[in-house]
MARMI-171270 format. One line per field, with one value per residue (C-alpha): x, y negated, z; residue in one letter; residue number from 0; chain. Coordinates in nm, 3 decimals. Layout:
<pts>
east <- X:...
north <- Y:...
up <- Z:...
rest <- A:...
nr <- NUM:...
kette <- A:...
</pts>
This chain:
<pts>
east <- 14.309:14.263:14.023:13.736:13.735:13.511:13.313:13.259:13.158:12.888:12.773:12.731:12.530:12.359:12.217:12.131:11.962:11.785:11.639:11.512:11.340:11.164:11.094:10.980:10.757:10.590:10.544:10.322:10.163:10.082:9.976:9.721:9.611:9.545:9.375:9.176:9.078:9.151:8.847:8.814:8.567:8.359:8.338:7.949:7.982:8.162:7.958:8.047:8.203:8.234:8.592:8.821:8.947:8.677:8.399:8.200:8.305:8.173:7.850:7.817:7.873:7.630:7.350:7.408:7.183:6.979:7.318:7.324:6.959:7.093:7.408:7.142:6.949:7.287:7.418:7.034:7.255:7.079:7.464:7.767:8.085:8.235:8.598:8.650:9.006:9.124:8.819:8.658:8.232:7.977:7.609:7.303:7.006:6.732:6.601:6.652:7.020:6.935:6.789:7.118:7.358:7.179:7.249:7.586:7.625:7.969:8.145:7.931:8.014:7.845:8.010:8.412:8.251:8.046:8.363:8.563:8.273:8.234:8.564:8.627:8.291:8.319:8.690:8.761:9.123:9.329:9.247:8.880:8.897:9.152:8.899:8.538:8.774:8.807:8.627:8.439:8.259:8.162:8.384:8.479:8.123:7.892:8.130:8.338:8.206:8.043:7.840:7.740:7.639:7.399:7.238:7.136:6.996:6.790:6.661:6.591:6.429:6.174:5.797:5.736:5.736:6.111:5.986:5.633:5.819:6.037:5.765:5.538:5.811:5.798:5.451:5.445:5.681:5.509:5.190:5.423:5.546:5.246:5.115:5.296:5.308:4.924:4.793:4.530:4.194:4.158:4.551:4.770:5.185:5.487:5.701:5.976:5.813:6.143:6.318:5.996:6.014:6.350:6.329:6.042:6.174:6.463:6.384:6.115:6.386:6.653:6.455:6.277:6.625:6.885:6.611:6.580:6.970:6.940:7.258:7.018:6.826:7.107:7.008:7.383:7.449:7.159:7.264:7.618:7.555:7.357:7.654:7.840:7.597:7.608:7.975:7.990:8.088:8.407:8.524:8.463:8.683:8.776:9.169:9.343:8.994:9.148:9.176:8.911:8.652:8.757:8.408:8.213:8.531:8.477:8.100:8.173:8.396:8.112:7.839:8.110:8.234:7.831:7.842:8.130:7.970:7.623:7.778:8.013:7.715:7.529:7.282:7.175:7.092:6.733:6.762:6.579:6.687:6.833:7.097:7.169:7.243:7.398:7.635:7.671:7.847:8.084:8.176:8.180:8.448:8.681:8.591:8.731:8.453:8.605:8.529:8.149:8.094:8.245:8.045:7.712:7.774:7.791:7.471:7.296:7.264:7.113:6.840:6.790:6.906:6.613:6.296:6.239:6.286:6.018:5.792:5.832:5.784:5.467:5.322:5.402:5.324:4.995:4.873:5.007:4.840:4.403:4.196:4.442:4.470:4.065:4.063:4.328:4.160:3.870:4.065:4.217:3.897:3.663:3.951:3.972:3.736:3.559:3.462:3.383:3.588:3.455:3.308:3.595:3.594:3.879:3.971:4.216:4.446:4.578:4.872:4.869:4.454:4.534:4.815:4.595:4.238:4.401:4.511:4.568:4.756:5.002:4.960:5.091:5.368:5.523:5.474:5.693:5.955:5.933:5.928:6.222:6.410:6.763:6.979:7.223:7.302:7.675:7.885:8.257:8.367:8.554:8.701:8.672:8.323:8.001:7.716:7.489:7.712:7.936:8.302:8.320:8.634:8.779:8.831:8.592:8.283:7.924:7.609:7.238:7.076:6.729:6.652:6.741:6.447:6.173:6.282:6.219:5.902:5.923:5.865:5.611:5.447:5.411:5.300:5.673:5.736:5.412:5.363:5.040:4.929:4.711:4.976:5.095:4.704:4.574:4.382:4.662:4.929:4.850:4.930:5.287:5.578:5.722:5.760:6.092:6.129:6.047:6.417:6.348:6.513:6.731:6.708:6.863:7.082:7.154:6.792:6.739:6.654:6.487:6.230:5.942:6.028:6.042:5.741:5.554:5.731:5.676:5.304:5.273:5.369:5.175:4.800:4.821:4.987:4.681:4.414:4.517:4.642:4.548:4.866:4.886:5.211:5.315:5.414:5.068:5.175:5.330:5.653:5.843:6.178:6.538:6.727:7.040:7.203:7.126:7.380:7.590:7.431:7.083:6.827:6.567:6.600:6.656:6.518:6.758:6.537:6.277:5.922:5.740:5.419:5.133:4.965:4.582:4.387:4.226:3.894:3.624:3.887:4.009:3.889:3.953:4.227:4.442:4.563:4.793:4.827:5.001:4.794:5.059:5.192:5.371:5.210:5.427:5.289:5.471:5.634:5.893:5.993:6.127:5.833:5.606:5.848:5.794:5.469
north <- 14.047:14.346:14.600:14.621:14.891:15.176:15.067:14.800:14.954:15.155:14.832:14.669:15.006:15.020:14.684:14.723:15.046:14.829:14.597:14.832:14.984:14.708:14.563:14.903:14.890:14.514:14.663:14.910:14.767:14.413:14.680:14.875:14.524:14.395:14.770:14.725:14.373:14.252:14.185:14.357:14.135:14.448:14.539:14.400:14.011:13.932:13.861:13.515:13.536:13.221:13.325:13.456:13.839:13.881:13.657:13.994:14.142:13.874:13.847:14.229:14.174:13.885:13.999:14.390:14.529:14.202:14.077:14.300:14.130:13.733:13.859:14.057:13.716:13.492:13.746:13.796:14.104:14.447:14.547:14.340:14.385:14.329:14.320:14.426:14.457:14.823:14.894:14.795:14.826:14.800:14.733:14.847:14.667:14.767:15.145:15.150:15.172:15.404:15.681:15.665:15.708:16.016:16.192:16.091:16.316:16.445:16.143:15.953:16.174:16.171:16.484:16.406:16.077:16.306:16.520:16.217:16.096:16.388:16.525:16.182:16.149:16.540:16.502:16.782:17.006:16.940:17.350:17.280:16.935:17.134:17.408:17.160:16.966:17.247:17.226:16.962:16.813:17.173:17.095:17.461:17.653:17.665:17.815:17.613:17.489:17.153:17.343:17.632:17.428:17.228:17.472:17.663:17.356:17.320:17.667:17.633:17.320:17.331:17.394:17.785:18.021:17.915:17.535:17.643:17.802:17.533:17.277:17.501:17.529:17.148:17.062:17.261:17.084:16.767:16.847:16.975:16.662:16.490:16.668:16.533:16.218:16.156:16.030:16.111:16.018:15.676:15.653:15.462:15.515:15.262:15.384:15.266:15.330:15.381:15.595:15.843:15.909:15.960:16.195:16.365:16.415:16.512:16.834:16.886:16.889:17.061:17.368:17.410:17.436:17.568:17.837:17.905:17.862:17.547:17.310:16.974:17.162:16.995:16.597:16.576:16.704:16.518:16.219:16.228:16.305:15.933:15.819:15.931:15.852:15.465:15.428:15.543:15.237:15.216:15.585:15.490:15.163:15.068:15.030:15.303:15.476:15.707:15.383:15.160:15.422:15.669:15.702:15.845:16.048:16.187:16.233:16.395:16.622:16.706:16.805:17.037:17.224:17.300:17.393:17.603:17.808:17.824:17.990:18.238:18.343:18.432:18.127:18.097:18.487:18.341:18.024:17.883:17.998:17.687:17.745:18.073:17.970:17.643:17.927:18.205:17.960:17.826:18.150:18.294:18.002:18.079:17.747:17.784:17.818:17.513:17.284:17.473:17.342:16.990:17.017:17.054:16.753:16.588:16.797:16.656:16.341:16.404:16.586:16.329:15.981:15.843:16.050:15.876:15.515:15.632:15.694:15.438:15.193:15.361:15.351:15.025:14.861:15.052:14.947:14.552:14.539:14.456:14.729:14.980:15.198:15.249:15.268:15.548:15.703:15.783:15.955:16.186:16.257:16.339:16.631:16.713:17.054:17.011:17.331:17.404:17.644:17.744:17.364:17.182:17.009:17.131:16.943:17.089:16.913:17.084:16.889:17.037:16.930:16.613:16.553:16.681:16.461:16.137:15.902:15.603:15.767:15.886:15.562:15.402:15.627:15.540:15.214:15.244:15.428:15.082:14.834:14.942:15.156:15.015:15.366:15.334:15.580:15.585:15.707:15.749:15.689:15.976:15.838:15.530:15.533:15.296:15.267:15.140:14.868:14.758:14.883:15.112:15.188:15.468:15.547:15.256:15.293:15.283:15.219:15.189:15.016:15.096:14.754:14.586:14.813:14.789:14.387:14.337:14.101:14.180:14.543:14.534:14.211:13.863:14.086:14.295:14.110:14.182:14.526:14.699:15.011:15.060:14.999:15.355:15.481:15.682:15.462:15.169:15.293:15.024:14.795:14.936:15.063:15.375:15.641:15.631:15.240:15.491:15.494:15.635:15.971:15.867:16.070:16.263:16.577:16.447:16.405:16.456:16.833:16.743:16.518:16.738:16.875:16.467:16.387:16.675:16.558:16.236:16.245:16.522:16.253:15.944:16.183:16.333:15.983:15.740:16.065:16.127:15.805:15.436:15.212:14.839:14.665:14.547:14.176:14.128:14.107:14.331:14.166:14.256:14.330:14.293:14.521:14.385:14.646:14.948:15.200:15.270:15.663:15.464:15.491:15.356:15.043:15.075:14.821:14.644:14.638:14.903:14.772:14.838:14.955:15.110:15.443:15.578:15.885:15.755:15.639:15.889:16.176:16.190:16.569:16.688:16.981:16.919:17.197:17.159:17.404:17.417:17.639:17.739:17.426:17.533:17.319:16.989:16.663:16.462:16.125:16.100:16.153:16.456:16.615:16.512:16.728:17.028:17.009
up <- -7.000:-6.785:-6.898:-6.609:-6.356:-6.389:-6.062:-6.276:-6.565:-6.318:-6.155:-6.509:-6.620:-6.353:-6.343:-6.695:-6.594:-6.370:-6.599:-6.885:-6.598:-6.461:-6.834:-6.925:-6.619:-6.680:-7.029:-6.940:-6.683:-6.942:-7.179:-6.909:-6.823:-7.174:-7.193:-6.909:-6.928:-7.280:-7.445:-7.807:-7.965:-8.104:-7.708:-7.552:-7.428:-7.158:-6.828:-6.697:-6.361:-6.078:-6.001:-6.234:-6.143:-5.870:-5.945:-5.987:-5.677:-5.472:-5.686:-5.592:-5.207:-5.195:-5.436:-5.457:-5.672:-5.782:-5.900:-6.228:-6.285:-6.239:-6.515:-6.735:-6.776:-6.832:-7.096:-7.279:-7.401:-7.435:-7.311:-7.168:-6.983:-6.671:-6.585:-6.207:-6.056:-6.200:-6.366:-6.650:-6.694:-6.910:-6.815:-7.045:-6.960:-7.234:-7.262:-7.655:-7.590:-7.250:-7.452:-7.676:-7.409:-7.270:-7.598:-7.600:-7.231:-7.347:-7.448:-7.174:-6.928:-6.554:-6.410:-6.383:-6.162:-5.981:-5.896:-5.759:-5.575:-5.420:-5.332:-5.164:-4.955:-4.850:-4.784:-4.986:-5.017:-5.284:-5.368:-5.365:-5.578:-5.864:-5.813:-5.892:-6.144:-6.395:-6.690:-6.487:-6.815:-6.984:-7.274:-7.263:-7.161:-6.907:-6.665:-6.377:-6.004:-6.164:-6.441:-6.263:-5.963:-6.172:-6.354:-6.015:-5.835:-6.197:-6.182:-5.799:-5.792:-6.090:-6.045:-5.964:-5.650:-5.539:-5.521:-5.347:-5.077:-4.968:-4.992:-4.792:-4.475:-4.555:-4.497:-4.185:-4.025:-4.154:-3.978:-3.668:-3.623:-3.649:-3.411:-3.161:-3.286:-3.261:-2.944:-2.736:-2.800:-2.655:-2.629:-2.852:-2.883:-3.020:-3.275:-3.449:-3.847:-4.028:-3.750:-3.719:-4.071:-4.144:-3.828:-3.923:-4.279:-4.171:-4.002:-4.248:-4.521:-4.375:-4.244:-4.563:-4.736:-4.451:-4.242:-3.911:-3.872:-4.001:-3.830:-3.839:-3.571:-3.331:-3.274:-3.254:-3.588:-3.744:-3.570:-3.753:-4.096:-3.993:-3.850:-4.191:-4.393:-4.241:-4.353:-4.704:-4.832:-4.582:-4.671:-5.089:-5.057:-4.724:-4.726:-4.515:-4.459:-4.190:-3.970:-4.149:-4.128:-3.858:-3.696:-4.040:-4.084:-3.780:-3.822:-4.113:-3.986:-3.695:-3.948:-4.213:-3.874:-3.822:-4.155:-4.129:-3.815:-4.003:-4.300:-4.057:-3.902:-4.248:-4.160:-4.537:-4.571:-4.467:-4.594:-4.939:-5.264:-5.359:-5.049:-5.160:-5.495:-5.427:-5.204:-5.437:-5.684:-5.486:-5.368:-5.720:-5.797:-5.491:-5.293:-4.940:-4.670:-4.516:-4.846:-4.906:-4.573:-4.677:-4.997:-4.792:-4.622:-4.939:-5.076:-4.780:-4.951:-5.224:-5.010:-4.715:-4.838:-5.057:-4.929:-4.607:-4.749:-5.040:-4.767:-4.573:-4.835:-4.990:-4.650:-4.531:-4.915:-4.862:-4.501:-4.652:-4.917:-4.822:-4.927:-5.089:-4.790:-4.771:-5.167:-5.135:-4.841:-4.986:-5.286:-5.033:-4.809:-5.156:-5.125:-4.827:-4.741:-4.406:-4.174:-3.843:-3.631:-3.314:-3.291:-3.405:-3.718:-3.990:-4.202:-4.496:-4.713:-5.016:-5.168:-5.541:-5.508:-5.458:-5.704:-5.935:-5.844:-5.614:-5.942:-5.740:-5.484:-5.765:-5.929:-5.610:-5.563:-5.872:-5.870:-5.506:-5.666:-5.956:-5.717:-5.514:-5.678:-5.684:-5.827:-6.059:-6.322:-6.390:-6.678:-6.799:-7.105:-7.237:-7.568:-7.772:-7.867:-8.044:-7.878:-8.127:-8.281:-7.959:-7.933:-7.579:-7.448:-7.347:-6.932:-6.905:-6.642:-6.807:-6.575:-6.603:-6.318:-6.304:-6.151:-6.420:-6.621:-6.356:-6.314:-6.698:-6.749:-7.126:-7.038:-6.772:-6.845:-6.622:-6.311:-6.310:-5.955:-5.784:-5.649:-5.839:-5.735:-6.027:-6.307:-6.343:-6.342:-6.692:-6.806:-6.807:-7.060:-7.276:-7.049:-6.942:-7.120:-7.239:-7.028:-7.077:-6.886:-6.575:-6.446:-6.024:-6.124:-6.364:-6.719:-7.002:-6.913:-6.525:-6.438:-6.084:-6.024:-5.695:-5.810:-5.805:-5.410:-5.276:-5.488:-5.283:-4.965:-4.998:-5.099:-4.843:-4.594:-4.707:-4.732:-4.412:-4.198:-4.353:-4.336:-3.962:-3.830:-3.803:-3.760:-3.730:-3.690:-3.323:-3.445:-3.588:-3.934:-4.216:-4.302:-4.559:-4.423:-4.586:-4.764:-4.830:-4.602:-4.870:-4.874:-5.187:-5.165:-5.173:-5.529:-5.280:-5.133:-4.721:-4.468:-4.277:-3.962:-3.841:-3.796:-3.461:-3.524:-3.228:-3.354:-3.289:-3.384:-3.703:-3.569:-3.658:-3.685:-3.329:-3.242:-3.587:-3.665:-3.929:-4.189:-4.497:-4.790:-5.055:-5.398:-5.630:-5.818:-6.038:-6.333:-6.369:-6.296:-6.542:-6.404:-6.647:-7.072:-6.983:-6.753:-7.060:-7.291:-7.031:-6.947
rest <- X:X:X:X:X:X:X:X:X:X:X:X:X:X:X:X:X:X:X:X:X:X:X:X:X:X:X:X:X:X:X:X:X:X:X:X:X:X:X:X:X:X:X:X:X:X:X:X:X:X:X:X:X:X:X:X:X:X:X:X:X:X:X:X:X:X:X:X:X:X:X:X:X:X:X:X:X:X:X:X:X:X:X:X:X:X:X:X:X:X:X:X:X:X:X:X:X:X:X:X:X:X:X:X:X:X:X:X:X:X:X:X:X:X:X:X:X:X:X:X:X:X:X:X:X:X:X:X:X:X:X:X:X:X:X:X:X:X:X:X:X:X:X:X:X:X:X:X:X:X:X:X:X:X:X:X:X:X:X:X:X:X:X:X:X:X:X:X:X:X:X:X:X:X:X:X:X:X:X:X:X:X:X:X:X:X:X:X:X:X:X:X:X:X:X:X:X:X:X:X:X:X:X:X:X:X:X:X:X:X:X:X:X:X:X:X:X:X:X:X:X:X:X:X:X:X:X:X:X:X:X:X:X:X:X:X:X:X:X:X:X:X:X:X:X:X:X:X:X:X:X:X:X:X:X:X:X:X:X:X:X:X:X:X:X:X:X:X:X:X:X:X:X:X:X:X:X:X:X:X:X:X:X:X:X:X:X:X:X:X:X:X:X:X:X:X:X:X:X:X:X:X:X:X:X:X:X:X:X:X:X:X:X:X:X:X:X:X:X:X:X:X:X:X:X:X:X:X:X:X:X:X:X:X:X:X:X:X:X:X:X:X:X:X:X:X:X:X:X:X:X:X:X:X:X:X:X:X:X:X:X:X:X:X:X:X:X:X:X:X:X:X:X:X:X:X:X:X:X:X:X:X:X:X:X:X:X:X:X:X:X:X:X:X:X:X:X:X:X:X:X:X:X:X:X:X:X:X:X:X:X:X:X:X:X:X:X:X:X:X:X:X:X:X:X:X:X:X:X:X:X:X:X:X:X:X:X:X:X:X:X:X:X:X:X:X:X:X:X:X:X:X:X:X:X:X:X:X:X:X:X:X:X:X:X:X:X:X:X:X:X:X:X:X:X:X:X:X:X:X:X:X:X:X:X:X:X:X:X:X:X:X:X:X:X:X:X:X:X:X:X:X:X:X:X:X:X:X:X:X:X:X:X:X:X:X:X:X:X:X:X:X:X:X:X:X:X:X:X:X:X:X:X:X:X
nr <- 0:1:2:3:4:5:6:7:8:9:10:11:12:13:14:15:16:17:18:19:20:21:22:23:24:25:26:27:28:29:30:31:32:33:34:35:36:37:38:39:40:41:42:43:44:45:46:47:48:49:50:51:52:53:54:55:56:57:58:59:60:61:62:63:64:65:66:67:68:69:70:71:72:73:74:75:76:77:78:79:80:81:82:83:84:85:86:87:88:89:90:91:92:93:94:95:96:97:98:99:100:101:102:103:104:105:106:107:108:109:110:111:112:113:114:115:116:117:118:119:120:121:122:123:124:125:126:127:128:129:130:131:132:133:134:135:136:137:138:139:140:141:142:143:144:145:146:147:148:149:150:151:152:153:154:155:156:157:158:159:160:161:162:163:164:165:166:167:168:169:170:171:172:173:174:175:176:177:178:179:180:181:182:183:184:185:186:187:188:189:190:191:192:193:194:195:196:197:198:199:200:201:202:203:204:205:206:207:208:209:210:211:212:213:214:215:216:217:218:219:220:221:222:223:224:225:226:227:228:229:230:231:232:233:234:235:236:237:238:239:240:241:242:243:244:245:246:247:248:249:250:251:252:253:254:255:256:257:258:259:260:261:262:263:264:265:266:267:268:269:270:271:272:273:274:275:276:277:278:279:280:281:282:283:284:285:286:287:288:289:290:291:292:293:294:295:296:297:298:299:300:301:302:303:304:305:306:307:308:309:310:311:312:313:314:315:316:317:318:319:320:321:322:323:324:325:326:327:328:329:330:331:332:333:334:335:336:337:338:339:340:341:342:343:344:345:346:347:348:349:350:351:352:353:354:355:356:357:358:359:360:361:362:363:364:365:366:367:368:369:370:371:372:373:374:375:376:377:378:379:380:381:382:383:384:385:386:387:388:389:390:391:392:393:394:395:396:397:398:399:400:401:402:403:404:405:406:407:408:409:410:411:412:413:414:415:416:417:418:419:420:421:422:423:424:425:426:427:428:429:430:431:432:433:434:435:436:437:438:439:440:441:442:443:444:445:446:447:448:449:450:451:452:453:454:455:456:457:458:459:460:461:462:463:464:465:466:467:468:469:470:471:472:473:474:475:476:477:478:479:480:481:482:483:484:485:486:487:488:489:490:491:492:493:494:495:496:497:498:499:500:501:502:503:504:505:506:507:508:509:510:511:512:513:514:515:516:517:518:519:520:521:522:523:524:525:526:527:528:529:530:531:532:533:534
kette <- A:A:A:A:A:A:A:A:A:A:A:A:A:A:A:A:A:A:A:A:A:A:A:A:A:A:A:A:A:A:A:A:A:A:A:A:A:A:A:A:A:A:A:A:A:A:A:A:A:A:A:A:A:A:A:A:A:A:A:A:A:A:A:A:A:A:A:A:A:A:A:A:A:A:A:A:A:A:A:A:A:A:A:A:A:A:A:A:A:A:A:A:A:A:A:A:A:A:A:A:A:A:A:A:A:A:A:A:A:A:A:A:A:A:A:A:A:A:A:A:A:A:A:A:A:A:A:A:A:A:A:A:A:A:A:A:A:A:A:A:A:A:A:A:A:A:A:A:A:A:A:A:A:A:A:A:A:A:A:A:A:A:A:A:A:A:A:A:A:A:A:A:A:A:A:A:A:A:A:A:A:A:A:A:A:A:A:A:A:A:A:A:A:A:A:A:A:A:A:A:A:A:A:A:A:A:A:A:A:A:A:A:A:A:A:A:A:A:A:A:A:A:A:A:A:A:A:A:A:A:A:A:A:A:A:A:A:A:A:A:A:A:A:A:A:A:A:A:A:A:A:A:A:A:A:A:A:A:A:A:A:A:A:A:A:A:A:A:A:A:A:A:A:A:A:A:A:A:A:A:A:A:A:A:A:A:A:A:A:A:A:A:A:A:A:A:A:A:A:A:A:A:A:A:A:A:A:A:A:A:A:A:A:A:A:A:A:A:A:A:A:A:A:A:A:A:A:A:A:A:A:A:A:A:A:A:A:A:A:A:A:A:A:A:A:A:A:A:A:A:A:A:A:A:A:A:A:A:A:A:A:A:A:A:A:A:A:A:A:A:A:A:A:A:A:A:A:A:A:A:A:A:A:A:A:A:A:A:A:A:A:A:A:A:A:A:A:A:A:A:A:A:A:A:A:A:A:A:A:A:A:A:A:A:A:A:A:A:A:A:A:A:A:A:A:A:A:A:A:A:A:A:A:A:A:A:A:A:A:A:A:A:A:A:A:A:A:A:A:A:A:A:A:A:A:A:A:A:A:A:A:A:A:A:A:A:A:A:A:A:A:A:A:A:A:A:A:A:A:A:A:A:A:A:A:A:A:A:A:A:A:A:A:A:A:A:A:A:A:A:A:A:A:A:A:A:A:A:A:A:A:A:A:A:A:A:A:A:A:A:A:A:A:A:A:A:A:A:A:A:A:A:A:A:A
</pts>
């Protein structure tokens, strides 16, 4: 028998080559799999799912944020899992085992998701991601992009001078715009609720962060952070996003090139301290100007995305609901110092007074931020790791959906559907749960630092729309509208449709001047654990 030739041998090699490769390769990936969605039995229960693979996925497109509620009650698990394709989660649904996972900030890690988030929603280089990805998680100091970044918005954002002056620009530019909202006496206008607010608070926002140079001056370039802002969820997970979701890409793009120009021309020289600082770190770090001015875009999110819907809700659950608008009224005009100027009536608003003296008013606010709050707070888990006495794996995703918390009857008693403005009042803490059930801002170490400036915006807002204007709603009837539309950026819940609604001069008050202060506020009005620890 001949011996074979040496192509032979090469093809025989080869082919054998070929095979280790591919067995290596189903190997690993039957390994990652069993990894990813093998189920140790010291892991939290496994959440039932209709389909296998993607049962959860649909449940999510359906239900969206109710849908962690409908697996919380199947479960009755204080924690359980969820296998998604690529990922696997876990889902905490009772505070006891909240308050452990915010000590746990290291190993339960929110910043390396916040870097991936936001280098892919700002579009970010591959220098500026490397750049925000170092020492991302602090494991090495309080040094790096992500650490630094943090601890300036912190220092910029809590109750003091910095804080007063931004909310002061604010409230001017409330009352400005109110100004030309309110009609003549005797005159009434139409207005779309939803898209006056988020207008309105819009400018207010931006100008009391950015300055006079602010780039949201330009409709256009408010109009396409919208426009960007609208397709989140396409640039997150669409397939081929530079085709799937071209048009946010491009608004994007629009609002980071405003950016750009803004920060060329030395724009946030005069702007609030918290743009300065926000700034000075990325600058400090070596971030190209191109990717600061991506980053903003992303920044703008955090500062325009959930106050408007908080308003809109507290005013619209407040004009729906019979008598709480008088009720909360009265609060604001006991107040509300009256003087005469030249024979006008003043009337002043200060907005630290009536934190300080309008109970229900807070009261209702919170219960607002309860009743449609739909934020998640999201983890990663670092390294194998118990939580309490369940098995978490590592690379795994952890979340805490706050609507699971406020949903909880056993919590918040047989009323935890109904909106009640009174349930967050003083006198009521019996009758509620521990401060720490409070989940609008999230909690722990990634608390939101700007929870005391929308609390004064949003307040700001609600006092001086109900003590200026009467509204009733064009249809005849407050209806609640859908929400199922919420954007993945959203903690508050966003209506689907805008209601129509006709505005008057509040009757009584229709030759009265308007002024809004703001006294230094620089005590803290606590609303959460943590504000109680400070205060």
């Amino acid at each position: 028998m001949s011996s074979p030739s040496l192509s032979s041998f090469f093809a025989i090699s080869s082919d054998s080559t070929f095979l280790l490769i591919v067995a290596g390769l189903v190997t690993l990936i039957y390994l990652s799999a069993r990894r990813m969605f093998g189920h140790d039995p010291r892991e939290p229960p496994l959440a039932p799912q209709s389909i296998p693979l993607i049962g959860h996925m649909v449940g999510l497109s359906k239900s969206s944020f109710n849908y962690y509620i409908d697996l919380s009650h199947k479960t009755d698990a204080p924690i359980f899992t969820m296998t998604l394709p690529g990922q696997k989660m876990y889902v905490v649904t009772k505070p006891e085992l909240i308050q452990i996972v915010q000590k746990q900030h290291k190993t339960l890690a929110f910043p390396p998701i916040e870097a991936k988030f936001a280098s892919k929603v700002c579009g970010a280089s591959p220098e500026a991601q490397a750049i925000l990805d170092k020492n991302v998680n602090g494991d090495e100091g309080d040094f790096g992009l992500s650490m630094e970044s943090y601890t300036a918005m912190r220092a910029a954002l809590k109750p003091g001078s910095q804080l007063d002056d931004m909310n002061r620009v604010m409230i001017q530019e409330i009352t400005k715009s109110l100004d030309m909202l309110q009609p003549a006496k005797g005159e009434s206008k139409r207005i779309g609720m939803n898209t006056w607010l988020r207008d309105a608070i819009t400018t207010a926002t931006t100008r009391s962060v950015y300055g006079p140079m602010n780039p949201y001056d330009n409709k256009e370039i408010a109009d396409a952070f919208w426009e960007f802002e609208g397709g989140l969820m396409s640039i997150l997970v669409g397939f081929l996003p530079s085709i799937t979701a071209r048009k946010p890409i491009a608004a994007r793009a629009k609002v980071a090139k405003a950016f750009e120009a803004y920060f060329k021309a030395g724009g946030v020289k005069n702007a609030s301290v918290l743009a300065q600082a926000r700034y000075q770190v990325e600058v400090d770090n070596n971030v190209p100007l191109e990717d600061i001015a991506r980053y903003e875009v992303g920044g703008s999110i955090a500062i325009l995305v959930n106050t408007a819907p908080a308003a809109f809700w507290a005013l619209f659950l407040l004009h729906s609901h019979p008598g709480l608008l008088e009720e909360i009224r009265k609060e604001v005009d006991a107040f509300t110092e009256t003087t005469t100027e030249n024979g006008t009536t003043v009337k002043t608003l200060d907005i630290t007074t009536l934190k300080a003296n309008c109970p229900l008013l807070l009261s209702s606010y919170q219960e607002v931020l309860r009743y449609c709050s739909m934020g998640t707070s999201v983890r990663e888990v670092m390294e194998d790791i118990y939580l309490d006495r369940w098995l978490l794996k590592k690379g795994a995703i952890l979340q805490m959906p706050s609507r699971i918390i406020h949903q909880d009857a056993s919590l918040w008693g047989s009323s935890v559907a109904d909106f009640n403005p009174r349930r967050f009042l003083p006198k009521e803490t019996k009758n509620r749960p521990r401060d720490v059930c409070f989940r609008a801002f999230g909690g722990g170490k990634t608390l939101c630092p700007g929870r005391h400036f929308a609390t004064n915006e949003v307040l700001a807002v609600v006092a001086i729309f109900i003590s200026r204007l009467d509204m009733t709603p064009v249809g005849g009837a407050w209806k609640f509208p859908t929400t199922a539309n919420t954007n993945v950026a959203a903690v508050v819940m966003e209506p689907d449709d805008d209601i129509e609604v006709e505005i008057k001069a509040r009757q009584g008050f229709e030759d009265t001047k308007w002024v809004i202060n703001l006294d230094k506020s620089d005590k803290i009005f606590a609303m959460v654990t943590e504000d109680s620890n400070e205060a």
